[in-house]
C-alpha positions as CSV (number, residue, x, y, z in Angstrom):
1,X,8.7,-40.2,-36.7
2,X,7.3,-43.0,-38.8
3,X,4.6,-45.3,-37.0
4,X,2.2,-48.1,-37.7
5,X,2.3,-52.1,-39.0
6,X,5.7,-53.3,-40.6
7,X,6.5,-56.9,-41.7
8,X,8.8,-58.7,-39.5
9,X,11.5,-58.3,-41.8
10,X,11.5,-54.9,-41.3
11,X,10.8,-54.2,-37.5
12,X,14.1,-54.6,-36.4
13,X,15.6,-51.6,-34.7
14,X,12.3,-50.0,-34.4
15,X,10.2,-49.6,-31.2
16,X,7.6,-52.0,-30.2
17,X,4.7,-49.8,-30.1
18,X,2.2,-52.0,-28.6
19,X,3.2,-54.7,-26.0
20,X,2.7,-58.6,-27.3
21,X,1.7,-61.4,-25.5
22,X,4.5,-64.2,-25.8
23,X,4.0,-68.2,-24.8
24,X,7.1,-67.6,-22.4
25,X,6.0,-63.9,-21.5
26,X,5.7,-60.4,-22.8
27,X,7.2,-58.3,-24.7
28,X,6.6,-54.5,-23.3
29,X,6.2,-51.8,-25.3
30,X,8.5,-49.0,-25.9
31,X,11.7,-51.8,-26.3
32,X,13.9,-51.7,-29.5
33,X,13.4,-54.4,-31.8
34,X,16.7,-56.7,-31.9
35,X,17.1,-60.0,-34.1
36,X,16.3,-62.0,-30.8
37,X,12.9,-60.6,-30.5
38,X,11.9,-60.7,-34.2
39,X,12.8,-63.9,-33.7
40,X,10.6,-64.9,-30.8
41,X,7.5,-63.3,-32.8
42,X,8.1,-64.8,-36.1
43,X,8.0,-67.9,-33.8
44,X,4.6,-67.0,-31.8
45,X,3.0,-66.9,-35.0
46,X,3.2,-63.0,-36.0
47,X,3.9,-61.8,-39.5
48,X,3.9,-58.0,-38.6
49,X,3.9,-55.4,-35.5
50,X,3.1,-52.2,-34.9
51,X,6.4,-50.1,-34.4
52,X,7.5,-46.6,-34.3
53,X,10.9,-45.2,-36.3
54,X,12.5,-42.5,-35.2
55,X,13.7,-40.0,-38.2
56,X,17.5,-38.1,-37.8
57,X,15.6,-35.2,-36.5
58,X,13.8,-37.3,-34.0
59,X,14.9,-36.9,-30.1
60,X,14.0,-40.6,-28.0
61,X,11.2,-39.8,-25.7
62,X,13.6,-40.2,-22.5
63,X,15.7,-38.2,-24.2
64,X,13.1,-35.4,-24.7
65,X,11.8,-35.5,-21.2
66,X,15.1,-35.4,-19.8
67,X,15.8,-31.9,-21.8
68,X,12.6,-30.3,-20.9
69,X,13.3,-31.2,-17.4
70,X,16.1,-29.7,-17.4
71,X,15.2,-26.6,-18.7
72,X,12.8,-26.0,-16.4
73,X,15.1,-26.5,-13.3
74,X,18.3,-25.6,-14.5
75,X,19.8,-26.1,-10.8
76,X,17.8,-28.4,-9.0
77,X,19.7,-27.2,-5.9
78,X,19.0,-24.2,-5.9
79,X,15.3,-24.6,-7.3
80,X,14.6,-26.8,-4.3
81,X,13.7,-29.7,-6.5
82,X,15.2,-33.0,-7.4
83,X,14.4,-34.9,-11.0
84,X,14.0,-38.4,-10.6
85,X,15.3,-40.9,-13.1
86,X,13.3,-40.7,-16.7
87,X,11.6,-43.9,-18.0
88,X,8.6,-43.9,-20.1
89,X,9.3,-40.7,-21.8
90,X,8.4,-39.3,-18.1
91,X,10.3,-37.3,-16.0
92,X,8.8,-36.5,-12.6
93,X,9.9,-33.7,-10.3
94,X,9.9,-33.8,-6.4
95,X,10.3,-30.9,-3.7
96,X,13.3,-31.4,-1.9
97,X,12.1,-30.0,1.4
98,X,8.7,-28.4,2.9
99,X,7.4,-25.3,0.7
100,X,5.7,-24.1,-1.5
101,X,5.8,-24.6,-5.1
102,X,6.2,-21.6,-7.4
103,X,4.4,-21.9,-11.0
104,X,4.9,-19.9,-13.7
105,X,2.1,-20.5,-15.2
106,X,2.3,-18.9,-17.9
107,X,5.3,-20.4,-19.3
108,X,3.9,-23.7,-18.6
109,X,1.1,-22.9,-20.8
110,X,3.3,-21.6,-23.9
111,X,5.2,-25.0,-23.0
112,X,2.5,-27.2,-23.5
113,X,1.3,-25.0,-26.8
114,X,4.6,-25.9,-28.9
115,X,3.8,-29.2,-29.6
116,X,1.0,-32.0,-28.2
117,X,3.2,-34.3,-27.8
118,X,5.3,-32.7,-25.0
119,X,3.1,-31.8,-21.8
120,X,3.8,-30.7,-18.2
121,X,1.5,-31.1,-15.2
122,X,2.3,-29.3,-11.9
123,X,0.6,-28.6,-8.6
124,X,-1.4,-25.6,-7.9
125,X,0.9,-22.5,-8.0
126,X,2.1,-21.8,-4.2
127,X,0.6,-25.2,-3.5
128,X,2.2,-26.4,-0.2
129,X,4.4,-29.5,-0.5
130,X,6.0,-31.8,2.1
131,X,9.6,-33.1,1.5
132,X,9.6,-35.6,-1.3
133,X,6.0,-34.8,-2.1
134,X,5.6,-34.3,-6.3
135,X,5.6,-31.1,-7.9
136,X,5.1,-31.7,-11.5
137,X,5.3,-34.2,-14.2
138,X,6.6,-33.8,-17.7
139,X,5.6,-36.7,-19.9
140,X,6.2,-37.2,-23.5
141,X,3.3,-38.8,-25.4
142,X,5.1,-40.6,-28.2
143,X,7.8,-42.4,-28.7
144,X,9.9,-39.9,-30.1
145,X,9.4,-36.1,-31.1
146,X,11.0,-33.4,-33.5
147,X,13.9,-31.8,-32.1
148,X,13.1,-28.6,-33.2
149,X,9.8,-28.8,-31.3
150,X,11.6,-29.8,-27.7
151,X,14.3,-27.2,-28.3
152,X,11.3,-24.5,-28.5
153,X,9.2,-26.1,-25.5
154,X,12.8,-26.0,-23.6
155,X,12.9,-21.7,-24.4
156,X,9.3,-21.3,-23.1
157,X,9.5,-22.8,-20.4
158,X,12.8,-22.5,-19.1
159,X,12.9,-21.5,-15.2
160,X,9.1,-22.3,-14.8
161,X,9.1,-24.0,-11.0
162,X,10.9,-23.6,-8.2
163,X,10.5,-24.2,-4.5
164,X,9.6,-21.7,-1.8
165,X,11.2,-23.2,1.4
166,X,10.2,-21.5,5.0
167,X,11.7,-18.9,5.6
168,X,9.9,-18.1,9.1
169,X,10.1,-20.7,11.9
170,X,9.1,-18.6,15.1
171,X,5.5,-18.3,15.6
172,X,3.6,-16.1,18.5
173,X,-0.3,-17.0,19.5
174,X,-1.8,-14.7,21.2
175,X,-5.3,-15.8,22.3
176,X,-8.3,-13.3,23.5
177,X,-10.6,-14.4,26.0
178,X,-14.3,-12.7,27.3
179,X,-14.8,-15.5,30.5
180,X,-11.1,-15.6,32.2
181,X,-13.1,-19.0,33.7
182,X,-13.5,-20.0,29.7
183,X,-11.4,-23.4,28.6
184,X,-8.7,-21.9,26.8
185,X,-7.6,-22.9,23.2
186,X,-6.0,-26.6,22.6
187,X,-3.6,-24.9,19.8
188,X,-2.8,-28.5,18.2
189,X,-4.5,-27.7,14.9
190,X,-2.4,-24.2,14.5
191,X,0.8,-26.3,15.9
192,X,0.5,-28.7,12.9
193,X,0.0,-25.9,10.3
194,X,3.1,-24.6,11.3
195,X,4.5,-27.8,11.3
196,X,3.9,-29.2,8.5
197,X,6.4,-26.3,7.1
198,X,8.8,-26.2,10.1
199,X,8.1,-23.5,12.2
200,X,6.7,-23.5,15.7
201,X,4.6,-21.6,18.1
202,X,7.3,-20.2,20.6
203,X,5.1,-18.5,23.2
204,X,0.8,-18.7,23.6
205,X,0.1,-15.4,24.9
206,X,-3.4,-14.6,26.7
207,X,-5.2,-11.6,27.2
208,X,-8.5,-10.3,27.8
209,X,-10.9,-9.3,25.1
210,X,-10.3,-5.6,25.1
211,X,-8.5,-3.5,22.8
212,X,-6.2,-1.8,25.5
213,X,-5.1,-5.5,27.2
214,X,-4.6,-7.1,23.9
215,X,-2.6,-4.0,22.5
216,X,-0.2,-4.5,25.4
217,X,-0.2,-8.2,25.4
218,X,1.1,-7.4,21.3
219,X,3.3,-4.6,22.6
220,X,5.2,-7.3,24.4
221,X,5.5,-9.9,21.9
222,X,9.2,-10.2,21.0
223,X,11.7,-13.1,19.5
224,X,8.6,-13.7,16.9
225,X,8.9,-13.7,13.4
226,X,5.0,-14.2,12.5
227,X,2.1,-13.1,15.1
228,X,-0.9,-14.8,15.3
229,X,-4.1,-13.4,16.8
230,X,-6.9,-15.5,18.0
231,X,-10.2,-14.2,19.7
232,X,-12.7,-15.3,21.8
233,X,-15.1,-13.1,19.6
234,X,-15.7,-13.4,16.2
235,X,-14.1,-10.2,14.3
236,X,-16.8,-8.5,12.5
237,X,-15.3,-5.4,11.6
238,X,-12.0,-3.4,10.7
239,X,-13.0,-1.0,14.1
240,X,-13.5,-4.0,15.8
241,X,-11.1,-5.2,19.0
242,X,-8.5,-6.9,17.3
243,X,-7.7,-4.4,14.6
244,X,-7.7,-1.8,16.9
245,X,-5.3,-3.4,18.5
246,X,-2.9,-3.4,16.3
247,X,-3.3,-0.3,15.7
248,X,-3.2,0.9,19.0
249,X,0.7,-1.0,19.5
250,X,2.1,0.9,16.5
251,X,1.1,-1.7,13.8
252,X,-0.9,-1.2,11.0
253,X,-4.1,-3.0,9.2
254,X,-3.5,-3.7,5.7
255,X,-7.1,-6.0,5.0
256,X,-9.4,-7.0,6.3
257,X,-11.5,-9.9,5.2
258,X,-10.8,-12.1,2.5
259,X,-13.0,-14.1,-0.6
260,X,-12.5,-17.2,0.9
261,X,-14.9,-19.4,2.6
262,X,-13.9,-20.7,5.1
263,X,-11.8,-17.7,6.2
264,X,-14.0,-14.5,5.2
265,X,-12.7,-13.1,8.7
266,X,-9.2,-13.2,8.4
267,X,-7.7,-9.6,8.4
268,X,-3.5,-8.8,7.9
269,X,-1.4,-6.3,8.9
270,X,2.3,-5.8,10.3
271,X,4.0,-4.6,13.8
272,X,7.4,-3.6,13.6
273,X,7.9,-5.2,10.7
274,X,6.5,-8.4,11.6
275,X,3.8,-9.6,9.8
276,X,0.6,-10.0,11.9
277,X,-2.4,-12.6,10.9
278,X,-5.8,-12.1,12.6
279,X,-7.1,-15.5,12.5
280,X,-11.1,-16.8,11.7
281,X,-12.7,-18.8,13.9
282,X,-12.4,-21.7,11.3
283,X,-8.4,-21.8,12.2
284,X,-9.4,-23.9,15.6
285,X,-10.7,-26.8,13.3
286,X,-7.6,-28.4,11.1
287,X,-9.8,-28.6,8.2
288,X,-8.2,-26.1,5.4
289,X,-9.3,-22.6,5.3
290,X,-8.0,-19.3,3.9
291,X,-5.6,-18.2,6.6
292,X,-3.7,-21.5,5.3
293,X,-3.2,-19.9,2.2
294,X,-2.2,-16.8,3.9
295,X,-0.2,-18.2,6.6
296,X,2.0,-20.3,4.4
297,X,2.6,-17.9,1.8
298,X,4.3,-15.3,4.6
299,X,6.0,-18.4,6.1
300,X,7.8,-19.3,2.7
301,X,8.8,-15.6,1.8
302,X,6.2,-14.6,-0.4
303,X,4.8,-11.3,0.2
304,X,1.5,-11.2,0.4
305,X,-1.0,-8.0,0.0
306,X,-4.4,-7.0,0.1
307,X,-4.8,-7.2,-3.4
308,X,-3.6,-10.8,-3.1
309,X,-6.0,-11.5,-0.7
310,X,-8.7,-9.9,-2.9
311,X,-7.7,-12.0,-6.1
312,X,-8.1,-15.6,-3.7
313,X,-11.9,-15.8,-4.8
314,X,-11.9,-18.3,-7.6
315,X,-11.0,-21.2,-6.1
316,X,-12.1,-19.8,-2.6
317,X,-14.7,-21.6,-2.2
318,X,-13.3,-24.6,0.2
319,X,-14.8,-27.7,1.7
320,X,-17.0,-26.5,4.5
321,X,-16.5,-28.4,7.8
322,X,-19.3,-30.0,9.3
323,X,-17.9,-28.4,13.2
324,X,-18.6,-25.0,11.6
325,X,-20.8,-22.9,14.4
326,X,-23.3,-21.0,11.2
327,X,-23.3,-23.5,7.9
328,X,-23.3,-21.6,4.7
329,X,-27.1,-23.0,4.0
330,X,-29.5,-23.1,6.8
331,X,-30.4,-27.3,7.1
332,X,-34.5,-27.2,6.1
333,X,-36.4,-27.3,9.1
């Protein structure tokens, strides 16, 4: 691509690189040149501009934005994710329904090494999206771009996002309790978790805070495909109530704790082959914590083991909320 100041004479069919100001209006840039417009500048008073040419090998910035969006979802349908119209040399891609967004990062990154010019932005992989919400951006920086180079970044990063819809909708809450007299749990802020990915609580189970109630109070769970375990007492320990629960209805412990603060108490395991989430004390509040990240993952259909959990530290450390019973840093006295 050529670019910089031509004489009038020879701007036409080029691209305005730079928009001018006009006594009856503007001319934006990124328009083609045609006699009309030469025209109109000759007669504000301008002897050149400052245009961009496109060679034979050249692809249009829509043009180029329009192929790399392609490659990357190949079937938008069945990636979840809908390309809306190019303009700019942008393309910008939008989840289709709630999820999560799946990045392969890696393949964005060799993407966006081929050639400077050519970039892609995304979301956070396994970021959670709402319908419509945006997932990435590809944006082409000039006005046009060698072929070859947009052929390449199509290869690397063919197939690179995709959506995770829910796959889980039914939710069980079983809530521990030490004072049976105690106010029990206003579940609104685990309610809109769920939500906000389309699955529900279908039963809010109670029991007291002992392992051999709560085990049977798990025991009995049924028509749930995600089990949530709330107690009254903070769980301190993989021998503590909770986890010995579990254990004690047939289920397993797979982790407990997790590098993420809020959330360091969460533990995971599985009963019957449904997965089971012992929840911090941080889930009462709304504000985001780990079991979030944790939560939605198993809700979408991604699995999710200990060493997941154990790889959530960078980046784990989350906006602490001011309702939090024991603040990171003690306030000075």
């Amino acid at each position: 691509m050529r670019f910089g100041p031509v004489p009038l004479a020879q701007a036409e069919g080029a691209i305005l690189a730079h928009s001018v100001a006009l006594p009856e209006g503007r001319l934006r840039k990124g328009c083609l040149l045609d006699a009309g417009e030469i025209a109109r500048l000759r007669a504000a008073g301008h002897a050149e501009v400052t245009v961009a040419r496109l060679d034979p090998t050249d692809l249009h910035e829509d043009a180029a934005a329009l192929a790399i969006a392609r490659a990357l979802v190949p079937d938008p349908q069945q990636a979840g994710l809908d390309l809306r119209p190019v303009g700019t040399g942008r393309v910008n891609l939008h989840a289709r329904a709630p999820g999560l967004c799946d990045v392969a990062a890696a393949r964005v990154d060799a993407l966006n090494a081929v050639d400077p010019m050519l970039t892609l932005a995304t979301v956070p992989h396994l970021q959670r999206l709402a319908a419509g919400e945006m997932a990435a951006t590809i944006k082409v920086i000039a006005y046009g771009v060698a072929a070859a180079s947009v052929a390449r970044a199509c290869a690397k990063g063919a197939g690179a996002l995709r959506l995770r819809p829910a796959r889980l909708t039914r939710v069980t809450l079983v809530e521990t309790h030490t004072d049976p007299a105690a106010r029990r749990l206003d579940p609104d802020a685990i309610t809109q978790r769920l939500a906000r990915l389309g699955a529900r609580l279908v039963s809010h189970l109670h029991s007291p805070h002992r392992e051999d109630d709560l085990a049977a109070t798990l025991d009995s769970v049924c028509d749930a495909e995600l089990i949530l375990i709330l107690t009254a007492s903070a769980t301190s320990d993989p021998q503590d109530v909770a986890p010995q629960a579990v254990r004690r209805a047939g289920g397993r412990v797979d982790r407990f704790g997790m590098p993420v603060d809020p959330g360091n108490l969460l533990f995971l395991g599985e009963m019957r082959a449904t997965p089971v989430i012992g929840l911090p004390g941080c889930a009462r509040s709304p504000a985001l914590n780990g079991a979030d990240w944790v939560m939605e993952r198993l809700i979408c259909g991604v699995p999710v083991t200990a060493a997941d959990i154990a790889a959530m530290g960078v980046g784990g450390l989350l906006k602490e909320s001011p309702a939090r019973g024991r603040l990171r840093e003690a306030k000075p006295e």
